[in-house]
ROVEXZA-540704 format. One record per residue: residue in three letters; y, x, z of N, C-alpha, C in turn. Coordinates in steps of 0.001 Angstrom, whole numbers, padded with zeros to 6 digits, always signed. Atoms other than C-alpha are relative to their C-alpha. Example, Ala and Ser with C-alpha at 12.3 -4.5 7.8 and 13.67 -1.06 7.14 Angstrom:
// ROVEXZA-540704
ALA-001190+000890+000000-004500+012300+007800+001200+000900+000000/SER-001190-000820-000060-001060+013670+007140+001090-000770+000730/
// end
This chain:
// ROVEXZA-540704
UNK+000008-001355+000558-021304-018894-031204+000501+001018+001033/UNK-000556-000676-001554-019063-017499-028124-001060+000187+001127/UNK+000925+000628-001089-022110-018420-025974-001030+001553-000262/UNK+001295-000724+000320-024537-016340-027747+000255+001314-000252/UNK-000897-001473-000205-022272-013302-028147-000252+000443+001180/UNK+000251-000202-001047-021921-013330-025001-000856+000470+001050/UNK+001368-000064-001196-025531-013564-023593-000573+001087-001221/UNK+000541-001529+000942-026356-010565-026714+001034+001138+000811/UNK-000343-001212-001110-023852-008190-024591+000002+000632+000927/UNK+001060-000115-001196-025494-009204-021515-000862+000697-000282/UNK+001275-000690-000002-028716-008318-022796+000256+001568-000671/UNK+000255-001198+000265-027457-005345-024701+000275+001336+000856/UNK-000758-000742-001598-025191-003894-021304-001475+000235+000677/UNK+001536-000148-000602-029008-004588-019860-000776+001402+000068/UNK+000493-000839+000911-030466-002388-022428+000066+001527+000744/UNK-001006-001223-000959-027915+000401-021741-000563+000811+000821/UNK+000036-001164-001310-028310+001061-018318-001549-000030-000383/UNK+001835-000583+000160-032539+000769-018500+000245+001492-000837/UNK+000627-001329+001494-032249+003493-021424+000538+000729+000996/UNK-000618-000777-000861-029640+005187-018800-000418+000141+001324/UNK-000349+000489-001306-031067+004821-015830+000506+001418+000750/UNK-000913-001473-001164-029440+007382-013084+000396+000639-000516/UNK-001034-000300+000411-027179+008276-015464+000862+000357+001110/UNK-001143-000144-001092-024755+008208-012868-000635-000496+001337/UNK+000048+000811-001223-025264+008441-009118+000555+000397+000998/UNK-001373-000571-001016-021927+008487-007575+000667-001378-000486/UNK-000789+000941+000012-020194+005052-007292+001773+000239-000372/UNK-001515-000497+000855-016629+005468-009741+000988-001831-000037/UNK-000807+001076-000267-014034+003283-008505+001697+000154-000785/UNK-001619-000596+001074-010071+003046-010780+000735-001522+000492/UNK-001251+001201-000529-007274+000568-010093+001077+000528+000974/UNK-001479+000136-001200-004147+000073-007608+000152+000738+000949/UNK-000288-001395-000958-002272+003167-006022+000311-000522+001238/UNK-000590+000210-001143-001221+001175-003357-001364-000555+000925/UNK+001744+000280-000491-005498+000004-002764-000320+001103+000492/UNK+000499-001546+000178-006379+003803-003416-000151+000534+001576/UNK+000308-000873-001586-005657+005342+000137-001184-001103+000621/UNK+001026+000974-000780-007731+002144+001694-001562+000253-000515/UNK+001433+000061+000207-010646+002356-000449-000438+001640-000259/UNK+000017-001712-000009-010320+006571-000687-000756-000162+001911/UNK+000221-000317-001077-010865+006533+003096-001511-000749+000310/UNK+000826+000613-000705-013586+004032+003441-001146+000655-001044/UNK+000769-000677+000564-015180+006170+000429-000315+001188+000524/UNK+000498-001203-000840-015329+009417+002836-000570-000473+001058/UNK+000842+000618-000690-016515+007457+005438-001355+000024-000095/UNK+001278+000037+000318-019250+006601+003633-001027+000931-000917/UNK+000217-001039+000315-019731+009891+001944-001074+000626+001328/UNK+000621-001143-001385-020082+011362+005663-001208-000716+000845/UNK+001702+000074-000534-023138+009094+006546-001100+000905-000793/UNK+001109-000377+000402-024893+011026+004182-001082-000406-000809/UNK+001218+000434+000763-027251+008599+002619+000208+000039-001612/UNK-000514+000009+001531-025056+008425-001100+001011+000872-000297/UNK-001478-000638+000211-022496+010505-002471+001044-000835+000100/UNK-001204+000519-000083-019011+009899-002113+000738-000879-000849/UNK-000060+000957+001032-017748+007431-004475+001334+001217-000391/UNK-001364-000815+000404-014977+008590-006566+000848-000869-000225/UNK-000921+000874+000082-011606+007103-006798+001035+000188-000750/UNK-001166+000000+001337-009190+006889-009614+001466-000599+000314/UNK-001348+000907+000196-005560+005939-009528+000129-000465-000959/UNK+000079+000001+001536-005143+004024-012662+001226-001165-000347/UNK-000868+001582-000290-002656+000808-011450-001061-000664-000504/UNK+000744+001704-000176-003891-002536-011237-000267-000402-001706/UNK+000425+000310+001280-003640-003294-014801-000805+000762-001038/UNK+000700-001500+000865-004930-000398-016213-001401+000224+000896/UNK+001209-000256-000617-007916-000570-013683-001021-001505-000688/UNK+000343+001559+000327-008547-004345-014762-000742+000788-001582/UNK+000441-000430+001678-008759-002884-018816-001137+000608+000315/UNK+001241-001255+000375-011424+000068-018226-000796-000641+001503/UNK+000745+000571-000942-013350-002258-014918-000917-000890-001286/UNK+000853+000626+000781-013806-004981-017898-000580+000621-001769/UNK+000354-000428+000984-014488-002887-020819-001609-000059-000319/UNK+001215+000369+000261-018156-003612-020779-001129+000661+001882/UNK+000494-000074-001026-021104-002995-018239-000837+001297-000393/UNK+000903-001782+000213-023074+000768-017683+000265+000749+000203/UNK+000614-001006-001048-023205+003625-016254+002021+001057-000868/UNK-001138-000401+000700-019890+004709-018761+001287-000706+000760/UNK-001365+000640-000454-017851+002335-016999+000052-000421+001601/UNK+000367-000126-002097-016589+001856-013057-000646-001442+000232/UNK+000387+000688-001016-018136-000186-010616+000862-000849+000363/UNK-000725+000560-000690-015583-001431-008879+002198+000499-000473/UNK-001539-000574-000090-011557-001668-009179+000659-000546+000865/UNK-000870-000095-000869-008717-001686-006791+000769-001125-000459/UNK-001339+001127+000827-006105-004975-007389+000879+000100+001233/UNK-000930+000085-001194-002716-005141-005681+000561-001262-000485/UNK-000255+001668+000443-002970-008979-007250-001246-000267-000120/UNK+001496+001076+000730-005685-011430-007851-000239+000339-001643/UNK+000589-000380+001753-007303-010602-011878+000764-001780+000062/UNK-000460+000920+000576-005700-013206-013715-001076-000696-001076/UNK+000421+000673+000895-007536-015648-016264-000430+000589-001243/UNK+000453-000770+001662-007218-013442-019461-000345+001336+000597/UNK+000198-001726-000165-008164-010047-017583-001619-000879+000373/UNK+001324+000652-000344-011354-012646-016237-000561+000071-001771/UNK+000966+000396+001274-011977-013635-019918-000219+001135-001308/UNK+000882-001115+000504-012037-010173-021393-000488+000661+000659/UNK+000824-000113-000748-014302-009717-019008-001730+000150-000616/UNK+001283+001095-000160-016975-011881-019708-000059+000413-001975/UNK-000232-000177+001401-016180-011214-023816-000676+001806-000088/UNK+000655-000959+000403-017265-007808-023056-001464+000377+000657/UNK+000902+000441-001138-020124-008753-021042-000313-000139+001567/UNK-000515+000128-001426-018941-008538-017623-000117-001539+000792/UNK-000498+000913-000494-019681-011829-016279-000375-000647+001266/UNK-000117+000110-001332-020379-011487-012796+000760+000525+000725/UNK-000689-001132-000763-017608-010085-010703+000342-000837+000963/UNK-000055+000151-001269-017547-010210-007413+001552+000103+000478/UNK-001255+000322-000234-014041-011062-005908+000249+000807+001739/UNK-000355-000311-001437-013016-009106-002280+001408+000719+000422/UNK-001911-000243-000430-009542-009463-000446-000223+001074+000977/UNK+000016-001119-001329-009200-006553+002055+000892+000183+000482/UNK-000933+000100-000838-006411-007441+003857+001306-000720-000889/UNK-001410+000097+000982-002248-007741+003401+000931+000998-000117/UNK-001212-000890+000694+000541-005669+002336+001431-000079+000034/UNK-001980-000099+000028+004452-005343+002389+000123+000418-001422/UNK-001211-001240+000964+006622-004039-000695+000800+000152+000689/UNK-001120-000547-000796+008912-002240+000739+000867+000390-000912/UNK-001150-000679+000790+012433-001022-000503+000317+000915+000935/UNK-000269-001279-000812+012532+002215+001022+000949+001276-000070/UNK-000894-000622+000186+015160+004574+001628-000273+001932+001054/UNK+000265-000830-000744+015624+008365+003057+000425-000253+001237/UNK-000752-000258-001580+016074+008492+007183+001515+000366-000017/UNK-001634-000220-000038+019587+010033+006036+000662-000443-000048/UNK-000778+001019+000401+020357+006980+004447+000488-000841+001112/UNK-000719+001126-000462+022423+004511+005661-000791-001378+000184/UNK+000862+000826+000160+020163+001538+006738+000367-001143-000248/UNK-001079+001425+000967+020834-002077+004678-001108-000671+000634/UNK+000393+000799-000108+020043-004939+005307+000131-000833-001068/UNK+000122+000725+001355+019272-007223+001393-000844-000654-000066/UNK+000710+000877+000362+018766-010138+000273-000729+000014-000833/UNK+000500-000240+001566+016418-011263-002701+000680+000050-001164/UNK-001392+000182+001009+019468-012356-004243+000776+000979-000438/UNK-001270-001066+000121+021185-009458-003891-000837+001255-000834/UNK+000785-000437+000457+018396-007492-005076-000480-000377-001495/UNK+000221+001269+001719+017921-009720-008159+001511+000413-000958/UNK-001080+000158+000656+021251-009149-008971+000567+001490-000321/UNK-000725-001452+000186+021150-005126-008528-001038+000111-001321/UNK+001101+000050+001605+017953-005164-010893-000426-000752-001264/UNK+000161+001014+001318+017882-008197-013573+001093+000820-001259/UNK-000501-000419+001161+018573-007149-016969+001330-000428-000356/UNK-000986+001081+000028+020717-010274-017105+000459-000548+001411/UNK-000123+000662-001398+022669-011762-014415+001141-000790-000214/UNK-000835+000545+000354+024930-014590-014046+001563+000188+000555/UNK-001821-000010-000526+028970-014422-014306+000785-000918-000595/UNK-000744+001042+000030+030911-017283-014100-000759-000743-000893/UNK+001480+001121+000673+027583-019544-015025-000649+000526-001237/UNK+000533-000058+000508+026865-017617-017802-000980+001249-000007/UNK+001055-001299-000051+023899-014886-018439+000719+001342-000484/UNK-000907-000997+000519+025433-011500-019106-000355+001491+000363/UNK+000651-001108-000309+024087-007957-019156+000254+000742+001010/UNK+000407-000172-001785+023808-006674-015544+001886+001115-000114/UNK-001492-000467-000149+027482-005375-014878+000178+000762+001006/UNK-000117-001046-001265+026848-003823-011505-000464+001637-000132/UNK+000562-001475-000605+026295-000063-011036+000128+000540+001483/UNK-000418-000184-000950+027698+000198-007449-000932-001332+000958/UNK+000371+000855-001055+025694-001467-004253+000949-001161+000290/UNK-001406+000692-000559+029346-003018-003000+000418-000501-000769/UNK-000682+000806+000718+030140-004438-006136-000767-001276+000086/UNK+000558+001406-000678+027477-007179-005018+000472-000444+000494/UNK-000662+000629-001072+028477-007469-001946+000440+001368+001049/UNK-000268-000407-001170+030796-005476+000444-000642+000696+001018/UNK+000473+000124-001039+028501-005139+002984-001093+001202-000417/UNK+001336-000986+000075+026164-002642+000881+000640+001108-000566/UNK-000693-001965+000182+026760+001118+000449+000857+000170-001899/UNK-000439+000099+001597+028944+002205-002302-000304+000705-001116/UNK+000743-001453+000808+026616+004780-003293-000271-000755-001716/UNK+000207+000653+001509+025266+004023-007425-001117-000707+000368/UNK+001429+000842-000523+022331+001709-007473-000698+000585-001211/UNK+000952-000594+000518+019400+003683-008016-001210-000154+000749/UNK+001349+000021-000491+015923+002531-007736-000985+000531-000646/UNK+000779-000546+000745+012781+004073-008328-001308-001101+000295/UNK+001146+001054-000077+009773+001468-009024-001456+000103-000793/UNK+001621-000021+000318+006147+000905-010325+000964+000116-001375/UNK+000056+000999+001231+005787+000035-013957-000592-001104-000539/UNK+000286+001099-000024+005074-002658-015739-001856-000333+000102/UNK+001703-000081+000081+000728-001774-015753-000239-000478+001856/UNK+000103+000101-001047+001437-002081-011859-000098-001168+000395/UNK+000393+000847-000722+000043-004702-009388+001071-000247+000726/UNK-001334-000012-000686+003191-003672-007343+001430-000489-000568/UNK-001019+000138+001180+005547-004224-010255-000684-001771-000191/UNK+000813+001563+000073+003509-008027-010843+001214-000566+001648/UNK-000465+000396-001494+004045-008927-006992+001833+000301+000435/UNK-001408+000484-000298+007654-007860-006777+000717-000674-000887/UNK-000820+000785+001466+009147-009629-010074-000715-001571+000778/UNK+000508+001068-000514+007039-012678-008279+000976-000842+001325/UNK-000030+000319-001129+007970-012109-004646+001566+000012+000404/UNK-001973-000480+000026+012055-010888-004968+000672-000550-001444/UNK-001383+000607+000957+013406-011637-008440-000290-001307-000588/UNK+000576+001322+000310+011542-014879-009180+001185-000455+001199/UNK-000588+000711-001604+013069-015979-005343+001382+000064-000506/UNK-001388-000400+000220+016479-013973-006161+000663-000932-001199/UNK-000555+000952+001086+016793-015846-009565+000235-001441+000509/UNK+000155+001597-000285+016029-019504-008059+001238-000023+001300/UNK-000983+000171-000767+019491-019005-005671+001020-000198-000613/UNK-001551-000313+000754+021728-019070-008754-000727-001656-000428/UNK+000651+001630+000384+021359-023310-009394+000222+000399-001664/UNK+000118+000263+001132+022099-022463-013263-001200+000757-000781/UNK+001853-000322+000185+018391-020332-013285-000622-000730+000152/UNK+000801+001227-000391+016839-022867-011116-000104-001295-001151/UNK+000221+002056+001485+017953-025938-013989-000484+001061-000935/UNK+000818-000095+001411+016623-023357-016311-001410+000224-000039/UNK+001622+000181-000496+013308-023196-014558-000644-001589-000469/UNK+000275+001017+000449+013123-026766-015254+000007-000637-001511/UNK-000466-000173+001553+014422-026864-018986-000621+000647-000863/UNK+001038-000971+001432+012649-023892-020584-000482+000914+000962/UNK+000617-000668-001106+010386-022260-018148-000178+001595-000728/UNK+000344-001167+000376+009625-019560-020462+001515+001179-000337/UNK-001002-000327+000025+013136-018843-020504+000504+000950+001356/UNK+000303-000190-001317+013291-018486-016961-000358+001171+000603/UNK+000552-000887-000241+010679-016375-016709+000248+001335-000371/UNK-000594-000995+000886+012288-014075-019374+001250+000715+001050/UNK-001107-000057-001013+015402-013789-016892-000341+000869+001109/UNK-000060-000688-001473+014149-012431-013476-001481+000534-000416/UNK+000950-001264-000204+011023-010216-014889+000910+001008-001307/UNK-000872-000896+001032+013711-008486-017301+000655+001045+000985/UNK-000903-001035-000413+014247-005417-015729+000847+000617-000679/UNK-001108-000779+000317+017716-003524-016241-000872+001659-001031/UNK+000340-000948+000481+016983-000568-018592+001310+001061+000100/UNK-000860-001331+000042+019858+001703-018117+000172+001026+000880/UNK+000098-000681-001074+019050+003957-015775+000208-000521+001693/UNK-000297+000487-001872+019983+002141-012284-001637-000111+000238/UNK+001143+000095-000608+016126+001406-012109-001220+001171-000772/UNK+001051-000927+000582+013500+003833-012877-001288+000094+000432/UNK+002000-000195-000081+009548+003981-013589+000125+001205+000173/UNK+000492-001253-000621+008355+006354-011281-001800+000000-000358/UNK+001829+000141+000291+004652+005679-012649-000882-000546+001203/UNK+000125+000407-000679+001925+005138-010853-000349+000292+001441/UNK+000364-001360-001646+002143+008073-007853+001278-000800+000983/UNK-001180+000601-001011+004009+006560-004967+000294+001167+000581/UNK-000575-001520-000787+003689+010178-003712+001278+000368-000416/UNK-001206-000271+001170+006008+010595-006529+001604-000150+000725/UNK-000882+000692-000595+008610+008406-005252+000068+000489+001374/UNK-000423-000353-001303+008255+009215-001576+000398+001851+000305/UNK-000533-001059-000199+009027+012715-002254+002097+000428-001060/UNK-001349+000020+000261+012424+011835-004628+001144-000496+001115/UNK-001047+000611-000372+013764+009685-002253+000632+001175+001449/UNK-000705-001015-001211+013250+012312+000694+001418+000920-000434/UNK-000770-001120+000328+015320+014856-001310+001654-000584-000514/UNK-001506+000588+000575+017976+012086-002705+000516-001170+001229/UNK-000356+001235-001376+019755+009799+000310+000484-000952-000338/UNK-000304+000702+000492+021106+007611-002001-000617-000797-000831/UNK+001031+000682+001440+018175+006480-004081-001400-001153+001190/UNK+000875+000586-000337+015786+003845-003435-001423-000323-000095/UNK+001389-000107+000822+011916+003357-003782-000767-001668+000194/UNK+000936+001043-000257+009812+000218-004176-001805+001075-000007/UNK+001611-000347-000307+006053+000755-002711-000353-000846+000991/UNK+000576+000713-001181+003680-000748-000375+000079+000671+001296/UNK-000498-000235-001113+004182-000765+003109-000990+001171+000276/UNK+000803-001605-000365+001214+002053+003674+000807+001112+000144/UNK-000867-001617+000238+003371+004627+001902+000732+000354+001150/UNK-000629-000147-000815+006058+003775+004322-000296+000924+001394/UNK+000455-000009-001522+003730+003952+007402-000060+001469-000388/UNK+000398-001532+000113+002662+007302+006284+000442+001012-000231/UNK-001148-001045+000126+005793+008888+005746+001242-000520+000885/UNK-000961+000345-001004+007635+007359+008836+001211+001103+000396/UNK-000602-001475-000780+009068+010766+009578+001229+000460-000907/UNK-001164-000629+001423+010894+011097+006295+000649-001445-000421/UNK-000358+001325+000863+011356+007249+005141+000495-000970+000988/UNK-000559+001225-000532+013234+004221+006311-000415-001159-000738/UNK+000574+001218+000647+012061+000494+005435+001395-000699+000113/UNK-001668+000948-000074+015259-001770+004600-000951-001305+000306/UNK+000401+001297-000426+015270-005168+006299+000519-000745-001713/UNK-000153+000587+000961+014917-007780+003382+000224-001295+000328/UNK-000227+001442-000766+016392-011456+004313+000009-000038+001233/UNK-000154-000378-001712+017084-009789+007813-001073+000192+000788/UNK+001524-000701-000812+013025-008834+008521-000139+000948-000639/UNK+000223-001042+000389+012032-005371+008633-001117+000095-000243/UNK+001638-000046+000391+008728-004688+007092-000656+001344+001197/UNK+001195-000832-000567+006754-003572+009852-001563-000993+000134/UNK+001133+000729-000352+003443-004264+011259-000665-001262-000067/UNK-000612+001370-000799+003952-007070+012967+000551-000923-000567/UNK-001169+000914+000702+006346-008580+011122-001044-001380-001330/UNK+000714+000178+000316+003724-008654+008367-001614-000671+000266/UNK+001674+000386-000388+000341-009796+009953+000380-001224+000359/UNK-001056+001498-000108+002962-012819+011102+000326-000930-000923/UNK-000550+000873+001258+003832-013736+007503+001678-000272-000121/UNK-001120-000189-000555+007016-013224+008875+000984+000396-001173/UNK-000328-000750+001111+007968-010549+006181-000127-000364-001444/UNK+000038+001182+001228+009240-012476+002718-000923+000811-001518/UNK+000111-000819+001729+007883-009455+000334-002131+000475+000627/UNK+000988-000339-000605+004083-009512+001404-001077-000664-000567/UNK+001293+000043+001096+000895-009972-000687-001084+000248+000842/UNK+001516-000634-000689-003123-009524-000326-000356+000678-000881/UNK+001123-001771+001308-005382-006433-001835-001057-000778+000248/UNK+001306-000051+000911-007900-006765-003509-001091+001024-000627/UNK+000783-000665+001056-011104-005113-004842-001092-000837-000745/UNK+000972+000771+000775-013449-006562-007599-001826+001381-000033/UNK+001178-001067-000046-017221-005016-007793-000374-000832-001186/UNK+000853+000324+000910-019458-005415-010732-000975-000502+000177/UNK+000984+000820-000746-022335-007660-009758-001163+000940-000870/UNK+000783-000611+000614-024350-005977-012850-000846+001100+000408/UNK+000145-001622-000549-024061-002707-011463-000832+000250+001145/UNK+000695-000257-001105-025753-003595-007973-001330+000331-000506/UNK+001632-000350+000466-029373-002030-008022-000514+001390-000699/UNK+000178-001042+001358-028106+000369-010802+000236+001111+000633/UNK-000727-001436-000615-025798+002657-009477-000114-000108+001600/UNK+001335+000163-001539-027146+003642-005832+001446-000082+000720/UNK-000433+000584-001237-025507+002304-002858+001751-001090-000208/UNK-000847+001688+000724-022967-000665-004461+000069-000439+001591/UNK+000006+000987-001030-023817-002931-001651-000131+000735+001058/UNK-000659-000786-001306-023703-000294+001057+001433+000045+000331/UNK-001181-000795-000028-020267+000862+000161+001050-001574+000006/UNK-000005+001204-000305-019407-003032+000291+000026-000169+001294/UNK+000052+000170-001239-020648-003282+003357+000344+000378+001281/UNK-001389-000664-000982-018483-000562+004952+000993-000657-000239/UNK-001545+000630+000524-015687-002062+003347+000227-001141+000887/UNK-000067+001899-000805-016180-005689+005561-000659+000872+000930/UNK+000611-000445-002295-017321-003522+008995+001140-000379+000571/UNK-001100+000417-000542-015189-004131+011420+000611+001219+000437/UNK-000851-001173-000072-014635-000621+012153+000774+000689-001427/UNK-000621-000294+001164-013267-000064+008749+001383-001438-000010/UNK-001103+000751+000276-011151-003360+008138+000259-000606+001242/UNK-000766+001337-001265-010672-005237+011633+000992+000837+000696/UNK-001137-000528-000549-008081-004865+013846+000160+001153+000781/UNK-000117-001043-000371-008385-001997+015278-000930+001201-001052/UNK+000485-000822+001010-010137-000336+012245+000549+000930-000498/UNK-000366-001289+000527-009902+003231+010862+001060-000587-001131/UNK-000825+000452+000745-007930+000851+007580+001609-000121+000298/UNK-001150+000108-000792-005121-000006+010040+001124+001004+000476/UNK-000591-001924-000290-004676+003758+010934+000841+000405-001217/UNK-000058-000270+001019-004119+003707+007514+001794-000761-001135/UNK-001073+000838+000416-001323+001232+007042-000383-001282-000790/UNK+000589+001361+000538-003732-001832+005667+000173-001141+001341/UNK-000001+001239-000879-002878-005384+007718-001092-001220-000162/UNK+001349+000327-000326-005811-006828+009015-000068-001414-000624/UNK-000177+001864-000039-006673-010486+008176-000464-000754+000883/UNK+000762+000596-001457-007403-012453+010672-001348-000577+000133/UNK+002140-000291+000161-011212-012737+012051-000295-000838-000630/UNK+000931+001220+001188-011864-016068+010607-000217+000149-001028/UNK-000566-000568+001305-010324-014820+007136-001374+000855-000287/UNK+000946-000909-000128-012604-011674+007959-001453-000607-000480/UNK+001882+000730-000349-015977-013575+008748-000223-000002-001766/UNK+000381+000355+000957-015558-015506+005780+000406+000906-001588/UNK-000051-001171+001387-014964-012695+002902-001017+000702+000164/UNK+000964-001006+000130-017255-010719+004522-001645-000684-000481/UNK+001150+000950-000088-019945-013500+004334-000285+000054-001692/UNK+000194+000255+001643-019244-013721+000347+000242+001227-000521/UNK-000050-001284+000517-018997-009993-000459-001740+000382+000009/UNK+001490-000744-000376-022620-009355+001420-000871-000864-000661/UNK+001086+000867+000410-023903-011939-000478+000202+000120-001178/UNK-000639-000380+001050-022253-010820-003720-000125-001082-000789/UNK-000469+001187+000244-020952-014295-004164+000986+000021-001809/UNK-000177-000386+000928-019841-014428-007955+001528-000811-000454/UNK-001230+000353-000610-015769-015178-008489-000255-001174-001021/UNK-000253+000815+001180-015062-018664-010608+001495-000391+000342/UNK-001201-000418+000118-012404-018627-012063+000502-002341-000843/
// end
């Protein structure tokens, strides 16, 4: 019965666009603010050959690009979305439930989170642990779980400013917000051995623990404008921002990157694997859509040039970390062939 649903939304998404055709002919892209500048730039790019209009590009976060990417197929809904994570299983299977069930899968490099501070600031050096322990809802004292007790950097540890601990971060719709609860308080939790035995014991317990952000003001949803953030922290020297390393690059002049486990998120550091807080981007395309909406597989095919993503590519200028050529070859090989993702 699932089967035949299924292949009736196909055919009616079909329908659709035929009744619509050139409805739309401007490629409409939505997802991950921290994707956005990468695939914004390689959308003027390909604006300024001239042959298609400019695509358009939505900020919408990662999760919120995933919802309105799979909401069905046609000329009403985007093309393509931005991920600052891999689509997960249930964002795949209301996918395919709303007839979506070709989507094309393409990594476009890697990424930093950064914990970024103003140039005025005082520059730290933090662990995950220590970080886990300024932001968990819960944290442990004297073995047991207990509602986050710190407000002061130095009441961690000594060694960190005694300013208030104030961060400003994604929310929870964010790709960036996913990846750091993964990459820092997952890590930060598994240093306290009475999390770790509860990773083993009641996993869902666990999990409850180090993605429980603090709600009392020490951390704050800045949504999903990183501009946002990189213009509080300039004006406050004491406040902190989570974002991807781009932002950083692109506000070098005003922003500082804190070393995290004693590596600083640069470049380098990153393209090394070096750097412990460091992820891959992502964009998904609609396989449906090729044919429909005019130049799909062009705007693809800038995306995997090498003057757009390789190492010395306009992307790089940009603050995107290259992947290395082999990596390259082979994504670009299954994008141009609009290789279909299984999940």
């Amino acid at each position: 019965m699932r089967k035949t649903l299924a292949v009736a939304a196909v055919a009616l998404a079909t329908v659709s666009f035929a009744g619509a055709a050139q409805a739309r002919d401007q490629i409409r892209v939505v997802g991950s603010s921290t994707v956005y500048p990468f695939t914004t730039a390689v959308a003027e790019q390909f604006g300024k050959a001239g042959k298609f209009k400019t695509p358009v590009v939505e900020s919408t976060g990662t999760g919120g690009g995933f919802k309105l990417f799979c909401a069905g197929v046609g000329p009403d809904h985007p093309d393509l979305t931005n991920a600052s994570r891999a689509i997960k299983k249930s964002e795949m299977e209301s996918c395919a439930k709303n007839g979506v069930t070709d989507v094309v899968e393409m990594k476009v490099g890697y990424d930093g989170i950064v914990l970024a501070a103003s140039k005025k600031a005082k520059h730290i050096d933090v662990t995950r642990k220590q970080l886990f322990l300024a932001l968990a809802k819960e944290v442990p004292v004297n073995g047991k779980l207990v509602e986050n007790p710190y407000t002061t950097w130095n009441q961690i540890d000594p060694s960190l400013p005694a300013s208030k601990i104030e961060v400003l971060g994604p929310p929870p719709t964010s790709g960036t917000r996913d990846a750091f609860l993964e990459l820092v308080m997952e890590s930060g939790a598994e240093a306290f051995p009475e999390i770790k035995e509860l990773k083993k014991t009641d996993e869902k317990a666990f999990k409850k623990v180090f993605s429980s952000i603090r709600e009392d003001g020490a951390y704050v949803e800045a949504g999903e404008n990183d501009n946002l953030i990189v213009q509080k922290l300039d004006a406050n020297a004491n406040a902190f921002g989570i974002f991807g390393y781009s932002f950083l690059d692109q506000n070098s002049d005003k922003l500082q990157g804190s070393m995290v486990d004693g590596v600083a998120p640069t470049f380098e550091a990153i393209a090394a694997g070096k750097y412990p807080v460091s992820r891959p981007l992502f964009v998904y395309a609609k396989k449906a859509h090729v044919g429909q909406i005019p130049g799909i597989k062009e705007y693809l095919a800038e995306y995997t040039s090498e003057k757009a993503w390789g190492k010395s590519g306009y992307l790089a200028d940009k603050g995107l970390i290259p992947m290395p050529d082999s990596e390259r070859k082979e994504w670009a090989a299954k994008i141009n062939g609009l290789e279909a993702l299984k999940m």
